[in-house]
Steps between C-alpha positions, in 0.01 A plus 500: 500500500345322217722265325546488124501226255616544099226341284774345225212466254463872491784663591880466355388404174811672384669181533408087464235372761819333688708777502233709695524293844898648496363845374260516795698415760744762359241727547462474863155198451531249784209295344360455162164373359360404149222386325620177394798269585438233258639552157855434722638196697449511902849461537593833275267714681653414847817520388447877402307579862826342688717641313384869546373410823133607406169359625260395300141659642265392240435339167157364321293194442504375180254725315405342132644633228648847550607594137092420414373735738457222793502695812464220736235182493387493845136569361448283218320205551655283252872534587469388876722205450758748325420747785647220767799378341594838470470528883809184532661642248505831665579341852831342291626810430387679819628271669846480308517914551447508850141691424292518767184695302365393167232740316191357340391694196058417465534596161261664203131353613386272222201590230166301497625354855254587777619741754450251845647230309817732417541561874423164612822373282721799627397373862546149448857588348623702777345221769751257292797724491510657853458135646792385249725774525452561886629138551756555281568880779428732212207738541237596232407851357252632247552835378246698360563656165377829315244445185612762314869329426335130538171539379272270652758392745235324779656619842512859446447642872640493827155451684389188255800353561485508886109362391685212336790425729203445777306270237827293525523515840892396543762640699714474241322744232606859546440803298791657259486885486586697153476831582551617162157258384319595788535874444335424164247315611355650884761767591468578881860320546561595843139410672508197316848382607436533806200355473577175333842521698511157642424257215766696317793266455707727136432824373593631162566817388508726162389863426167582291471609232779332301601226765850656562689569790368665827520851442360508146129530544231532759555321779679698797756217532706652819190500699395161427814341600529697845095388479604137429790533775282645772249192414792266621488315149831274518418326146692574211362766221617389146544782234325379188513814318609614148793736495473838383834417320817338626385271801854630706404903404181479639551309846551812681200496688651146666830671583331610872371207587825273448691738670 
């Protein structure tokens, strides 16, 4: 049975960010994920995971500046240095959490910038933070990322980012699944799940169109998770979706699977 982690960044934002740990756990969540955990102190953080006994399955390298449209710097050649204190400062925090995954976001590819250099710095940057964070026993993930809500988001598909992950050539480099940006971008879930099955290390999930809850759109959500479950996928799948309308109403299509 797939297990289920709250993304805090997207849902319960009917209350304060550190009111949603308690809100989650309420709601039956055993682990939680979000995009960033730095605008708070290590110490806060943990103290909300212990307290509502919750894991903490996933959080974000630094990724620029979000509020500008920064989606993650992994591919610009003139914030490397940026790029790898973001890695220690992300190995703090992982570290502090009890995190064992952190997601790298490539980011929007640069103008005027040529295209081999733009994957030569995205390789070089995950070569420096799987070797960092794999001594530090936290494993890397890149996650590839639909164009139509990120234009010109750089790692956009599941096959170039298996092309990239074996450009890097670490063990400690493993694919992050988003079903929801995946549908957008290749369909053909199932095949390719299966497919790309072992360097699969987090999956993601949301409904298209509207990136709400499973059961919303397109994507025959039962299926996939009996899919997922025959697979023997024992990861975590984090639900980064939008609700429809009150995160609690619409979490009916989780009621099953925390039974």
């Amino acid at each position: 049975m797939p297990r289920f982690a709250a993304n805090l960044t997207m849902l319960f934002n009917e209350v304060d960010f550190l009111d949603r740990f308690a809100a989650a756990a309420r709601a039956g969540f055993k682990g939680v994920e979000y995009l960033f955990p730095y605008p708070y102190p290590k110490a806060q953080l943990a103290d909300q995971l212990a307290e509502h006994q919750l894991t903490q399955v996933l959080h974000n390298l630094p990724a620029g500046d979000w509020a500008a449209g920064e989606r993650g710097i992994a591919v610009l050649p003139d914030r490397v240095g940026e790029f790898q204190d973001g890695v220690g400062r992300a190995i703090e925090y992982a570290s502090a959490l009890g995190c064992k995954q952190v997601n790298c976001l490539a980011g929007i590819a640069p103008s005027g910038v040529a295209p081999d250099k733009i994957r030569a710095t995205l390789v070089d940057n995950l070569k420096f933070a799987a070797g960092k964070l794999g001594e530090a026993g936290i494993r890397l993930l890149i996650e590839p990322c639909n164009t139509r809500d990120i234009p010109g988001f750089y790692l956009n598909r599941s096959r170039q980012a298996l092309d990239v992950i074996g450009e890097v050539a670490s063990d400690n480099l493993w694919l992050q699944y988003d079903i929801y940006h995946m549908q957008i971008m290749e369909g053909d879930l199932a095949p390719t799940l299966q497919r790309t099955l072992p360097y699969i290390a987090h999956m993601q999930l949301a409904d298209n169109p509207g990136r709400h809850e499973p059961g919303t759109g397109e994507i025959h959500y039962p299926f996939l998770f009996e899919f997922i479950d025959q697979l023997g996928y024992e990861g975590w799948i984090g639900c980064e979706y939008k609700p429809a309308t009150d995160t609690v109403a619409g979490l009916g299509w989780l009621a099953p699977h925390l039974a």
